[in-house]
PDB file with one MODEL, atoms N, CA, C and O in Angstrom:
MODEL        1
ATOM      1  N   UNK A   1     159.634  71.660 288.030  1.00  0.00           N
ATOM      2  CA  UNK A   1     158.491  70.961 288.564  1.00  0.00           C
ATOM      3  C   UNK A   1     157.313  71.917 288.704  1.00  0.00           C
ATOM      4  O   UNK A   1     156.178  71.441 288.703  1.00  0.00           O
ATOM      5  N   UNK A   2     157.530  73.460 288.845  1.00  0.00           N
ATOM      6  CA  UNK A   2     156.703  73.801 289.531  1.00  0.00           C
ATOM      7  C   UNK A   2     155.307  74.676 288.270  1.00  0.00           C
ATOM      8  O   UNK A   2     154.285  75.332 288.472  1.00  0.00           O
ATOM      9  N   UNK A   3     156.376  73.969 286.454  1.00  0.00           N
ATOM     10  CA  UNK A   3     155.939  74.847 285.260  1.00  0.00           C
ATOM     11  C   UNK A   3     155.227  73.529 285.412  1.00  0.00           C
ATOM     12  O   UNK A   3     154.658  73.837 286.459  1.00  0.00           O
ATOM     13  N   UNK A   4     154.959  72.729 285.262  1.00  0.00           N
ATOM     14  CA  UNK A   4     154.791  71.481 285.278  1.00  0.00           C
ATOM     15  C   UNK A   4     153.283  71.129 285.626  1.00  0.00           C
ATOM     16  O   UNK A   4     152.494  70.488 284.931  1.00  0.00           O
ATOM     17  N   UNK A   5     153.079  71.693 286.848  1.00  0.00           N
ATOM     18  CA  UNK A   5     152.112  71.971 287.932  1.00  0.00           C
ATOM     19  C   UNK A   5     151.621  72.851 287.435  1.00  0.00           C
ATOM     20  O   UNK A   5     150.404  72.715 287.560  1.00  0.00           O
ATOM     21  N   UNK A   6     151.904  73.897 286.813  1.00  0.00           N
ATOM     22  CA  UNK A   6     150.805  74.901 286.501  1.00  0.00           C
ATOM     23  C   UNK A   6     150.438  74.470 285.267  1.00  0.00           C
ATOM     24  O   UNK A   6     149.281  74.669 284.896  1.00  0.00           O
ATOM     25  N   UNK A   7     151.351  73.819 284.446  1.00  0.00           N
ATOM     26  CA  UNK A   7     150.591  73.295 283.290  1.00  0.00           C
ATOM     27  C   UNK A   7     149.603  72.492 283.650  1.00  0.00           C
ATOM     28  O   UNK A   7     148.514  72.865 283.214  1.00  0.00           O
ATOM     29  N   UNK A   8     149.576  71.176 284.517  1.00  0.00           N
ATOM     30  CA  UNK A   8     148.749  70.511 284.827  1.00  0.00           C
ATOM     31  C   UNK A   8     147.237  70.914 285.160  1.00  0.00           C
ATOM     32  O   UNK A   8     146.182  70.359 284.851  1.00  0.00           O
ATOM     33  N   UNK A   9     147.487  72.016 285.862  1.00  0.00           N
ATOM     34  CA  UNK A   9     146.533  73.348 286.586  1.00  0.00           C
ATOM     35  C   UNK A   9     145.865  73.522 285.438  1.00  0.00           C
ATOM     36  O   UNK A   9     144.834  72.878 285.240  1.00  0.00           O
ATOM     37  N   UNK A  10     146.346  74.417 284.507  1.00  0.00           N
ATOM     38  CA  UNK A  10     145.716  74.648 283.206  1.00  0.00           C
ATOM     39  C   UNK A  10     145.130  73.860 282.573  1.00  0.00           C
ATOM     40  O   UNK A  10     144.092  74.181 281.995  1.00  0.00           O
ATOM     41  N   UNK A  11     145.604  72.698 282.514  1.00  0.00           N
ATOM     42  CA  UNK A  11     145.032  71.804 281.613  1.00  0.00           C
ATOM     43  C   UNK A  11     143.421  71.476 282.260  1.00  0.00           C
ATOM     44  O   UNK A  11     142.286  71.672 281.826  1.00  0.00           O
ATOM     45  N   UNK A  12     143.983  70.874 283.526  1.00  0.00           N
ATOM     46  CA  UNK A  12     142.252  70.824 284.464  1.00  0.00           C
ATOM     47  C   UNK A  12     141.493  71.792 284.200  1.00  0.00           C
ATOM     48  O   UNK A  12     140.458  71.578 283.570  1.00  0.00           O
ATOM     49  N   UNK A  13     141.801  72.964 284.582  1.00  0.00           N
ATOM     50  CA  UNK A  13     140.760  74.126 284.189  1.00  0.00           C
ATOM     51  C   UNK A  13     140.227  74.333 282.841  1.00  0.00           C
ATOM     52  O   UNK A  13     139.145  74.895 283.010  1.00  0.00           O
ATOM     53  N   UNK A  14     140.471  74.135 281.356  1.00  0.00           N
ATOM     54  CA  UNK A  14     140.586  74.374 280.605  1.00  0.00           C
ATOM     55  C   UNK A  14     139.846  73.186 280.384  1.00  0.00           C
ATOM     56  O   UNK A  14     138.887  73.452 279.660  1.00  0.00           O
ATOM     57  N   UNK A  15     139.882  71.955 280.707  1.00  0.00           N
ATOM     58  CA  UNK A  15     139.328  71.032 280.402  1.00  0.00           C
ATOM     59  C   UNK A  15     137.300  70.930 281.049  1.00  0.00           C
ATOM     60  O   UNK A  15     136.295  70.545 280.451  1.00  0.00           O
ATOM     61  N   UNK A  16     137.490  71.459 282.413  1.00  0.00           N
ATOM     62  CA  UNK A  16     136.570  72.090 282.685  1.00  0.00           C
ATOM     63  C   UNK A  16     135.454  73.139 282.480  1.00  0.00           C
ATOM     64  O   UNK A  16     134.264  73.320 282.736  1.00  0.00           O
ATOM     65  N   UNK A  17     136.586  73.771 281.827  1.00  0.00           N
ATOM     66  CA  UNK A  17     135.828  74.990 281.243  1.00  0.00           C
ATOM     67  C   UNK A  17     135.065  74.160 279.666  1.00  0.00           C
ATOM     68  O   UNK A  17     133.856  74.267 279.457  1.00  0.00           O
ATOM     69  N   UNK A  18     135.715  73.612 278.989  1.00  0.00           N
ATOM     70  CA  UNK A  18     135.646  72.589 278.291  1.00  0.00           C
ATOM     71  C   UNK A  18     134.197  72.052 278.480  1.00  0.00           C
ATOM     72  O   UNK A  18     133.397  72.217 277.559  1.00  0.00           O
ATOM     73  N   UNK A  19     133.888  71.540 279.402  1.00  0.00           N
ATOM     74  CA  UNK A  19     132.811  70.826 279.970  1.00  0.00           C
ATOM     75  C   UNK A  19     131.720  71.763 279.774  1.00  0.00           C
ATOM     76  O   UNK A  19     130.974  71.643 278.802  1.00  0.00           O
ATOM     77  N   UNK A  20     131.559  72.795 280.728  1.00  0.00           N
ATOM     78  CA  UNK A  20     130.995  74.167 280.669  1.00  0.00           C
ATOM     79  C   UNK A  20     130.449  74.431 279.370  1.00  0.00           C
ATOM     80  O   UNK A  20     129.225  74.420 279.239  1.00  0.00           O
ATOM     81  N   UNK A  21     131.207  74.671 278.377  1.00  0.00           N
ATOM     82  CA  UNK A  21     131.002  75.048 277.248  1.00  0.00           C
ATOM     83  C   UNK A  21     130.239  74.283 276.547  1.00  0.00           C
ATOM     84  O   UNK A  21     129.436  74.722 275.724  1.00  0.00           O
ATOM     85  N   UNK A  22     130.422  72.986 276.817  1.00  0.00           N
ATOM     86  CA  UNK A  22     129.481  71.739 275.839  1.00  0.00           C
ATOM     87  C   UNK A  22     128.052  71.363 276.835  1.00  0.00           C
ATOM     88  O   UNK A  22     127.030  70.829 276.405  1.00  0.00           O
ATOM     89  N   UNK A  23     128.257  71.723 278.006  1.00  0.00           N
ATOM     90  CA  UNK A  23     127.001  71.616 278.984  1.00  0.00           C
ATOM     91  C   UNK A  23     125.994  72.852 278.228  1.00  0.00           C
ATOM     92  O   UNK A  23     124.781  72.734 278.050  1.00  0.00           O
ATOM     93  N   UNK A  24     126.578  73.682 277.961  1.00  0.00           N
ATOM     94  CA  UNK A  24     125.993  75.737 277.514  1.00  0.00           C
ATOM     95  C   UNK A  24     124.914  74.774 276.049  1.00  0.00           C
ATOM     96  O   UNK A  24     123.719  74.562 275.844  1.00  0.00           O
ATOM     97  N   UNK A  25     126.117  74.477 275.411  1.00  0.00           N
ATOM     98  CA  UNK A  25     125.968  74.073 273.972  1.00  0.00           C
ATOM     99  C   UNK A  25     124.532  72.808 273.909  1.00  0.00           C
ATOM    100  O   UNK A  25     123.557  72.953 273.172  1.00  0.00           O
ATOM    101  N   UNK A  26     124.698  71.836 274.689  1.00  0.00           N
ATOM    102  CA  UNK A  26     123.645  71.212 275.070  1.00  0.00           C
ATOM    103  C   UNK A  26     122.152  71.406 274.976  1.00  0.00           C
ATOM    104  O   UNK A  26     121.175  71.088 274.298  1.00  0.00           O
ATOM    105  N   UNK A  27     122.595  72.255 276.258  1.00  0.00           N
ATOM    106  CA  UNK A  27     121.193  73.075 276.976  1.00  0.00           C
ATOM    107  C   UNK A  27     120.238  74.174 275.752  1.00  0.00           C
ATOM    108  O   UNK A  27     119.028  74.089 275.540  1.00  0.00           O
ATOM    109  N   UNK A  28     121.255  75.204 275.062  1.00  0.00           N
ATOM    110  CA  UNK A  28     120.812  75.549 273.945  1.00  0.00           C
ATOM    111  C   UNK A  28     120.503  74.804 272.906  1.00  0.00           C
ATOM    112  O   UNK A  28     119.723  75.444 272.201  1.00  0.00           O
ATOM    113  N   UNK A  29     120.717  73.827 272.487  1.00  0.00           N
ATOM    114  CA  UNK A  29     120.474  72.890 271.513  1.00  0.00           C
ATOM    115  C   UNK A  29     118.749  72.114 272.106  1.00  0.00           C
ATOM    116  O   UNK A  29     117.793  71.794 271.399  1.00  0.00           O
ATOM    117  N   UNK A  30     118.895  72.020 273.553  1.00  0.00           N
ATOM    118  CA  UNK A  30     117.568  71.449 274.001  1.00  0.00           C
ATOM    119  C   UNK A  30     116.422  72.533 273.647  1.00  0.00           C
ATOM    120  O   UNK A  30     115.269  72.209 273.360  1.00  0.00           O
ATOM    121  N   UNK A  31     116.771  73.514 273.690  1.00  0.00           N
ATOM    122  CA  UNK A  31     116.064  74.705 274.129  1.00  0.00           C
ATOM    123  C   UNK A  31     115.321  75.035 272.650  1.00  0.00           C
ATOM    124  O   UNK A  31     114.102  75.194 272.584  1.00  0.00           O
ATOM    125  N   UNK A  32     116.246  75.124 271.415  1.00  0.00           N
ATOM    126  CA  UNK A  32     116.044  74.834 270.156  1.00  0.00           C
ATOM    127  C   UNK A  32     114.890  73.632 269.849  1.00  0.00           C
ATOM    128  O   UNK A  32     113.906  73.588 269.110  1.00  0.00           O
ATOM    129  N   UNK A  33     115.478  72.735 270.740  1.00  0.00           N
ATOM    130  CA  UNK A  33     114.041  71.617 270.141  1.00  0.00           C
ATOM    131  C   UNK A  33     112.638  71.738 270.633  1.00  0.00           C
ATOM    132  O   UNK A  33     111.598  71.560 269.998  1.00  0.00           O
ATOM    133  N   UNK A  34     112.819  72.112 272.022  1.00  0.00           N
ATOM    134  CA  UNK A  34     111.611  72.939 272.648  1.00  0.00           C
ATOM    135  C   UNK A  34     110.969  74.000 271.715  1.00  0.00           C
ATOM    136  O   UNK A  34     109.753  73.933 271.534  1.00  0.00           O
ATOM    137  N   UNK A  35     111.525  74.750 271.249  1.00  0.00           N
ATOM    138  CA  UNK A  35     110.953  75.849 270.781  1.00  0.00           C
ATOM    139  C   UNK A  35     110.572  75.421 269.506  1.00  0.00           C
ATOM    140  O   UNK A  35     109.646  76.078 269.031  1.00  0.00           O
ATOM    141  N   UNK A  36     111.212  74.098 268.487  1.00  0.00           N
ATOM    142  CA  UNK A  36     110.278  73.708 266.973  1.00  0.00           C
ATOM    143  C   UNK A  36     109.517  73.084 268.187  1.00  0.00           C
ATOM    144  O   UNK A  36     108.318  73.181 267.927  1.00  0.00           O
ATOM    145  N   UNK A  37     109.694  72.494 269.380  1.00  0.00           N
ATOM    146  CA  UNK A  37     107.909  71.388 269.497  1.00  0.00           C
ATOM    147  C   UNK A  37     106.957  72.708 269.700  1.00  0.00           C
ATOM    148  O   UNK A  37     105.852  72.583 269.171  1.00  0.00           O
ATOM    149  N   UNK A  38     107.166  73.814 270.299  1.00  0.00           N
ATOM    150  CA  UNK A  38     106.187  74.600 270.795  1.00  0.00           C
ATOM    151  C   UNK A  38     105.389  75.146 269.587  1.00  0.00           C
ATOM    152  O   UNK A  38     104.196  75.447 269.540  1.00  0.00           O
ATOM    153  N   UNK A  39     106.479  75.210 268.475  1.00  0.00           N
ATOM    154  CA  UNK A  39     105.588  76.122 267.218  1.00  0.00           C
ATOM    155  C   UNK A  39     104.782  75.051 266.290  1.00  0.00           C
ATOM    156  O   UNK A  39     103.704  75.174 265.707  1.00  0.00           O
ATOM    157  N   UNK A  40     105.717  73.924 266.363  1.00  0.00           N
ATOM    158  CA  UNK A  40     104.263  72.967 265.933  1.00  0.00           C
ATOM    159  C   UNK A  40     103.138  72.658 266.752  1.00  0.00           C
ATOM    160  O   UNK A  40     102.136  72.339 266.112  1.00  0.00           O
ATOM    161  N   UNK A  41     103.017  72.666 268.134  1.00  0.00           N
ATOM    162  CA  UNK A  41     101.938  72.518 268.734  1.00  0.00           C
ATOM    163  C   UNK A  41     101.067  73.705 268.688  1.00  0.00           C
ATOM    164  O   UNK A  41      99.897  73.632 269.063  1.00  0.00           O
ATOM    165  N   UNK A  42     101.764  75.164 268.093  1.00  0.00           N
ATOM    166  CA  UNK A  42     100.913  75.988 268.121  1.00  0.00           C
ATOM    167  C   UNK A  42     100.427  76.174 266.384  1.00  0.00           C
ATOM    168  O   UNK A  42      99.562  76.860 265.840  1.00  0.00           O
ATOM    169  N   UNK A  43     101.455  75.196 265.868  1.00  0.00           N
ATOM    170  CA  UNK A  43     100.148  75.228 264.383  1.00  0.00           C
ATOM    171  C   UNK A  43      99.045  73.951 264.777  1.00  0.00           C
ATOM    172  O   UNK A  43      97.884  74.105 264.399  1.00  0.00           O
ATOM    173  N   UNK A  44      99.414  72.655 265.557  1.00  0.00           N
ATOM    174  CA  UNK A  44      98.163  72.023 265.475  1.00  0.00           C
ATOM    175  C   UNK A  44      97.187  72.624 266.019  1.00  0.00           C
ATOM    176  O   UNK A  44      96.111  72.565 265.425  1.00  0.00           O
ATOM    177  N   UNK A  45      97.283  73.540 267.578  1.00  0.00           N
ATOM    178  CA  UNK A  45      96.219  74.531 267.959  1.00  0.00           C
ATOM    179  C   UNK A  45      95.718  75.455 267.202  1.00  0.00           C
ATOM    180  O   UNK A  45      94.689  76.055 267.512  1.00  0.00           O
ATOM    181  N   UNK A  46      96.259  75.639 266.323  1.00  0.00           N
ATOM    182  CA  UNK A  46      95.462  76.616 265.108  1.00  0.00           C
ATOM    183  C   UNK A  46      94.475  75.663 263.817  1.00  0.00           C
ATOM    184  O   UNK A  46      93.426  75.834 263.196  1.00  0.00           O
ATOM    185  N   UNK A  47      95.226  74.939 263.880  1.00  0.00           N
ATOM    186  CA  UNK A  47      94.458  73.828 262.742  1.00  0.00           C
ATOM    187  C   UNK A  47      93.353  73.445 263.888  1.00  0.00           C
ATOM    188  O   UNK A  47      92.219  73.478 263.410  1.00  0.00           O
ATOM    189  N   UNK A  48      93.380  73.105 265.215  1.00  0.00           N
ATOM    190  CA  UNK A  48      92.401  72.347 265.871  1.00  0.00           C
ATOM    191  C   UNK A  48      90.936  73.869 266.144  1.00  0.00           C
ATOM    192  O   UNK A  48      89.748  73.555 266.066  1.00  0.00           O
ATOM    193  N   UNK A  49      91.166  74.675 266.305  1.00  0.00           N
ATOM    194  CA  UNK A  49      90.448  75.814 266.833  1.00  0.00           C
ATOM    195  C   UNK A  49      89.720  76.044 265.326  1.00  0.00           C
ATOM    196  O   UNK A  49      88.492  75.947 265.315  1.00  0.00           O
ATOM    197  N   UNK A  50      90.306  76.299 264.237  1.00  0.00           N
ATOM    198  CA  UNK A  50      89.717  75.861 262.439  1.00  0.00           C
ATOM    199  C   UNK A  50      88.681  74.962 263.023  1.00  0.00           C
ATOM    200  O   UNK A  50      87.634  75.281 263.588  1.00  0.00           O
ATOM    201  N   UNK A  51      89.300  73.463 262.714  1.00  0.00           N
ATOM    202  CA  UNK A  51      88.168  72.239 262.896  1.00  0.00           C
ATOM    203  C   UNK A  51      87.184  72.374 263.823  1.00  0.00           C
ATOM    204  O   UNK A  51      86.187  71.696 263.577  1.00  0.00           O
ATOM    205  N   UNK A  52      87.129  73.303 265.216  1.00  0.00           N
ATOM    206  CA  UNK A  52      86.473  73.299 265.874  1.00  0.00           C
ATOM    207  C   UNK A  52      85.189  74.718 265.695  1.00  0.00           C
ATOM    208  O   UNK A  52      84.089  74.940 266.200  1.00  0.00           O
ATOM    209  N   UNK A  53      85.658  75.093 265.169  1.00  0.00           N
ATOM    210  CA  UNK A  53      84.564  76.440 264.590  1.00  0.00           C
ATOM    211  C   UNK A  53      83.886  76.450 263.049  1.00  0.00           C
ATOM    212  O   UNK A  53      83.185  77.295 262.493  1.00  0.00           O
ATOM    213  N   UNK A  54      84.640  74.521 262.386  1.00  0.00           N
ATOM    214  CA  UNK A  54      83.995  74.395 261.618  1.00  0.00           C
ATOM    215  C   UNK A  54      82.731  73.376 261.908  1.00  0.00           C
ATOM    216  O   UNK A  54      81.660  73.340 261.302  1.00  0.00           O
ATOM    217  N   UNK A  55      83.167  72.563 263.004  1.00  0.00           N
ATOM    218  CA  UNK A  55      81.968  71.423 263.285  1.00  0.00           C
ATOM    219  C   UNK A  55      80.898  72.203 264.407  1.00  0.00           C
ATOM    220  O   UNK A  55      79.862  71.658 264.788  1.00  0.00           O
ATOM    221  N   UNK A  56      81.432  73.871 264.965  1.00  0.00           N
ATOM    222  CA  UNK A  56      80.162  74.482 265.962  1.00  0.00           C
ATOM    223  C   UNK A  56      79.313  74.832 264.715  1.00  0.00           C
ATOM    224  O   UNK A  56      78.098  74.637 264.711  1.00  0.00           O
ATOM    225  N   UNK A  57      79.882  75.278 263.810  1.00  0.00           N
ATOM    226  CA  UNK A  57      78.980  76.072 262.750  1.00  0.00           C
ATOM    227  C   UNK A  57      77.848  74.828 262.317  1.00  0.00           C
ATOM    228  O   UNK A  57      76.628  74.957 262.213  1.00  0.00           O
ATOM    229  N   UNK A  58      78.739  73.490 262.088  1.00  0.00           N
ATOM    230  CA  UNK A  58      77.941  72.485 261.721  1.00  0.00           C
ATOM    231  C   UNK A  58      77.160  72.365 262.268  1.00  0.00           C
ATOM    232  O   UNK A  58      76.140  72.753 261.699  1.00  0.00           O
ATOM    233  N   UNK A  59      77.004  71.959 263.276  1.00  0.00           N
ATOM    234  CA  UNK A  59      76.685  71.541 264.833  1.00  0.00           C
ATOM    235  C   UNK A  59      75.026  72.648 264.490  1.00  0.00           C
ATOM    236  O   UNK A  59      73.947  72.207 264.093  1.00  0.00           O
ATOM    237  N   UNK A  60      75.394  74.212 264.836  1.00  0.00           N
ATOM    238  CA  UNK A  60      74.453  75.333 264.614  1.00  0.00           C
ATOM    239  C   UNK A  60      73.490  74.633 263.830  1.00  0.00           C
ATOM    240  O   UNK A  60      72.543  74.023 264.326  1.00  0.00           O
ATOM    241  N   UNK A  61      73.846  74.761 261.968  1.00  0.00           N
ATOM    242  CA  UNK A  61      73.118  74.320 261.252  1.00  0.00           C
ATOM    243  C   UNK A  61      72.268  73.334 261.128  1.00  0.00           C
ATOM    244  O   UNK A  61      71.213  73.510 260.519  1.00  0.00           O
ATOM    245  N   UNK A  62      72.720  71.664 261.905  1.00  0.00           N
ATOM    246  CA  UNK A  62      71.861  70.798 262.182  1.00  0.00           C
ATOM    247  C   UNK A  62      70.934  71.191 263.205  1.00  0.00           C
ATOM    248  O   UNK A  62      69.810  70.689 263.173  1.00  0.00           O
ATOM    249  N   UNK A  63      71.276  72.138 264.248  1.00  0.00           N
ATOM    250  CA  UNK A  63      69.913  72.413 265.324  1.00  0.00           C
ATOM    251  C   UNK A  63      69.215  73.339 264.814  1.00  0.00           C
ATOM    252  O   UNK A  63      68.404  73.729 265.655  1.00  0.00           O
ATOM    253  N   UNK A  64      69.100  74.041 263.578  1.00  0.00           N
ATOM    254  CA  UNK A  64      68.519  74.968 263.479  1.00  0.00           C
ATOM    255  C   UNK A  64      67.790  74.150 262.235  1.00  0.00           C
ATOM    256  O   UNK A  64      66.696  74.619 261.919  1.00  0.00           O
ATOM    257  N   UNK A  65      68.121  73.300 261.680  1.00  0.00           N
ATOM    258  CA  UNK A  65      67.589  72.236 260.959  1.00  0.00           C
ATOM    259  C   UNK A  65      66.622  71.286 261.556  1.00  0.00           C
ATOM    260  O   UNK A  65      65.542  70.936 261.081  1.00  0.00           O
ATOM    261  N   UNK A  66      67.074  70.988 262.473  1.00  0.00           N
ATOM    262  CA  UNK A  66      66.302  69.738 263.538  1.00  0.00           C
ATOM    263  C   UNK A  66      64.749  71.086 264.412  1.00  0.00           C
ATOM    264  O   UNK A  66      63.637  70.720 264.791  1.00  0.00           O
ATOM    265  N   UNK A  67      65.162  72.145 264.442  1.00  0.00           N
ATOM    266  CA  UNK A  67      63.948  72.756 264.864  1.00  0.00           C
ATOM    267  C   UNK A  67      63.356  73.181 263.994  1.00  0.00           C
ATOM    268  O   UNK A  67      62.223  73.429 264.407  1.00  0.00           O
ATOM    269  N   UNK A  68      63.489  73.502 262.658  1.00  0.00           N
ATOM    270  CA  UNK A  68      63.059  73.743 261.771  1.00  0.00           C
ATOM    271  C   UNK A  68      61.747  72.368 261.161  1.00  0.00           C
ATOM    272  O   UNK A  68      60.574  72.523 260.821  1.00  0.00           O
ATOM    273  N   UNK A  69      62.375  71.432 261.215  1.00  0.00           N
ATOM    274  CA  UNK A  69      61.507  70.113 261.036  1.00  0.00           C
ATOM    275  C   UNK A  69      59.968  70.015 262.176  1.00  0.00           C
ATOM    276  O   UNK A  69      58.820  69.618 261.976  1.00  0.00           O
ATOM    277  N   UNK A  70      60.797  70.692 263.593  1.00  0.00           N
ATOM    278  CA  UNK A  70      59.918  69.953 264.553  1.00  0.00           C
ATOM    279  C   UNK A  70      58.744  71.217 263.553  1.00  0.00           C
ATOM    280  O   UNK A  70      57.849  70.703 262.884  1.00  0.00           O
ATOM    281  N   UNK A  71      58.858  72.563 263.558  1.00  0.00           N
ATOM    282  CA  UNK A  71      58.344  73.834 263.520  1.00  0.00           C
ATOM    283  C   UNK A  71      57.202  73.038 262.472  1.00  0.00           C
ATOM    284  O   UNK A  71      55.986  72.899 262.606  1.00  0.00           O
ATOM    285  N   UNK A  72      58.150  72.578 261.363  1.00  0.00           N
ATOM    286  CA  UNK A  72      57.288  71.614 260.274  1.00  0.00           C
ATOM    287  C   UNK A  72      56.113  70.711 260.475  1.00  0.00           C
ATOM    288  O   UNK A  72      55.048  70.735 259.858  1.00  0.00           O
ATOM    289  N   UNK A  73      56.517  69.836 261.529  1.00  0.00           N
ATOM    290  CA  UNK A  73      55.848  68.653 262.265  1.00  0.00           C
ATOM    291  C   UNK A  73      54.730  69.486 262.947  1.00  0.00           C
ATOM    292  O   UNK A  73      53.557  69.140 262.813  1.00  0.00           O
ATOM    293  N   UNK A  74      54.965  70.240 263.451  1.00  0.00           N
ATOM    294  CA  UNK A  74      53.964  70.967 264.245  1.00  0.00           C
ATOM    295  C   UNK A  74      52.857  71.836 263.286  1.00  0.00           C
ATOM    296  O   UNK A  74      51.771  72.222 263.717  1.00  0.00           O
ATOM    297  N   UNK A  75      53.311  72.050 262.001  1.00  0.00           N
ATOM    298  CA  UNK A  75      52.031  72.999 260.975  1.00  0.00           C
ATOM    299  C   UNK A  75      51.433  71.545 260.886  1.00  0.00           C
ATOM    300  O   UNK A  75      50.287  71.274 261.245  1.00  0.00           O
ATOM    301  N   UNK A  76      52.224  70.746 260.430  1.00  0.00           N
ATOM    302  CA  UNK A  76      51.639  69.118 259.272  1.00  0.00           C
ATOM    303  C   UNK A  76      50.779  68.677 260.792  1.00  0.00           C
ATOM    304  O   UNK A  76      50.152  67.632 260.617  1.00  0.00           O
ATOM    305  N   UNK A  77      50.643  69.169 262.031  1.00  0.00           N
ATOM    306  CA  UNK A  77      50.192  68.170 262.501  1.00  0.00           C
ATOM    307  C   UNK A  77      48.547  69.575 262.557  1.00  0.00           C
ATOM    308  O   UNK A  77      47.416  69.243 262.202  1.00  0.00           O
ATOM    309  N   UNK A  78      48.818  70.682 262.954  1.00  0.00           N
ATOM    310  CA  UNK A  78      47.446  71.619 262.618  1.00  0.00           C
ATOM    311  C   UNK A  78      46.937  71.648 261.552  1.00  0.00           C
ATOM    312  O   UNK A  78      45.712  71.725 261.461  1.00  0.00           O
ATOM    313  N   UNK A  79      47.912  71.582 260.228  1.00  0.00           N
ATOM    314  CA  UNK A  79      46.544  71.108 258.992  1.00  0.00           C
ATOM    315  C   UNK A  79      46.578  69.610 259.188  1.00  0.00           C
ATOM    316  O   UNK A  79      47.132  69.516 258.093  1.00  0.00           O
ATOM    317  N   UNK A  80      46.501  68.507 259.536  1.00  0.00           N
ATOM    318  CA  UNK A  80      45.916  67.652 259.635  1.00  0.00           C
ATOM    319  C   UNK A  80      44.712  67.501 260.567  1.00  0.00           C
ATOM    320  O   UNK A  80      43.743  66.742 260.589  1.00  0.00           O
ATOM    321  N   UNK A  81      45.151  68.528 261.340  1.00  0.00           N
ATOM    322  CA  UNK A  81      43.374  68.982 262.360  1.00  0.00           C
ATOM    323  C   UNK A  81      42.383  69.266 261.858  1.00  0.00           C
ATOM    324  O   UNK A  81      41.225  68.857 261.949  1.00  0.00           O
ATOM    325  N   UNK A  82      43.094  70.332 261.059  1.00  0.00           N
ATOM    326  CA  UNK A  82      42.090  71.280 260.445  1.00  0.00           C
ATOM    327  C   UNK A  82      41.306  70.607 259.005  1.00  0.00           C
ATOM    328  O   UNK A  82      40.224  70.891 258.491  1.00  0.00           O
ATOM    329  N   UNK A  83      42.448  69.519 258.589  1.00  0.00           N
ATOM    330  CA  UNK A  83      41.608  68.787 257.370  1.00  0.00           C
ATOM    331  C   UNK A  83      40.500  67.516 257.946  1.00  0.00           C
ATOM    332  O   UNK A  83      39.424  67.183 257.449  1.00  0.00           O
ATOM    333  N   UNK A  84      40.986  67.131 258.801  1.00  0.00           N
ATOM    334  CA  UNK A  84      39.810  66.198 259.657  1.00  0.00           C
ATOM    335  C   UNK A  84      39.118  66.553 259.804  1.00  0.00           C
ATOM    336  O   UNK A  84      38.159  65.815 259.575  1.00  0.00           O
ATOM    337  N   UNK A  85      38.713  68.150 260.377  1.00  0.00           N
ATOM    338  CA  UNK A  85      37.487  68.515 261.124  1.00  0.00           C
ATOM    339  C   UNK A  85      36.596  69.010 260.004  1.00  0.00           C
ATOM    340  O   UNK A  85      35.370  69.027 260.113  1.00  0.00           O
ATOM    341  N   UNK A  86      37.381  69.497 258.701  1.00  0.00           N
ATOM    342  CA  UNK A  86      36.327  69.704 257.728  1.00  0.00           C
ATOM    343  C   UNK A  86      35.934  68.302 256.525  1.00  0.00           C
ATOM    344  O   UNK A  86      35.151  68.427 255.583  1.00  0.00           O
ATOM    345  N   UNK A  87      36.621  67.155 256.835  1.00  0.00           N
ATOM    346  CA  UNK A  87      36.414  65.599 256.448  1.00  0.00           C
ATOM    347  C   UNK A  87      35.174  65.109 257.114  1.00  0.00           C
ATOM    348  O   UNK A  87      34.720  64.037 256.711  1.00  0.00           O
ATOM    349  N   UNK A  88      34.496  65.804 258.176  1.00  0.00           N
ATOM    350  CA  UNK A  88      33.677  64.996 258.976  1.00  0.00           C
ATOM    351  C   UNK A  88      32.582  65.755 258.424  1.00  0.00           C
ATOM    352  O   UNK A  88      31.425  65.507 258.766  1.00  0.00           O
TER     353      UNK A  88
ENDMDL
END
């Protein structure tokens, strides 16, 4: 009876340990998926920081465009002074 009982013993423990082992196995397996989401979120942050230093540059070029016009607007509006006043 008493081999019996320790077999039983063993078996619980072993079955436990059992548990343990596939809880370990789990947790590393989660840990694995964490770590592909982290490296794809750190290629979309690389693709997004790209797109974003391509539309500041844009961004630059239209204001330096848009003052460039006013700079324009502002000669076209002194020779139009200056052609009036010698029209009269």
């Amino acid at each position: 009876m008493s081999n019996k009982v320790v077999q039983k013993a063993e078996k619980l423990v072993n079955g436990a340990v059992g548990v343990f082992a596939d809880a370990i196995a789990q947790v590393e397996k989660a840990n694995e998926l964490l770590t592909e989401a982290v490296e794809a979120d750190n290629k979309r942050l690389e693709q997004i920081e790209i797109e974003y230093k391509k539309l500041n540059a844009e961004k630059d070029k239209i204001v330096e465009d848009k003052n460039d016009k006013y700079l324009q607007m502002e000669g076209n509006k002194e020779l139009i002074e200056k052609l009036a006043h010698f029209s009269k």
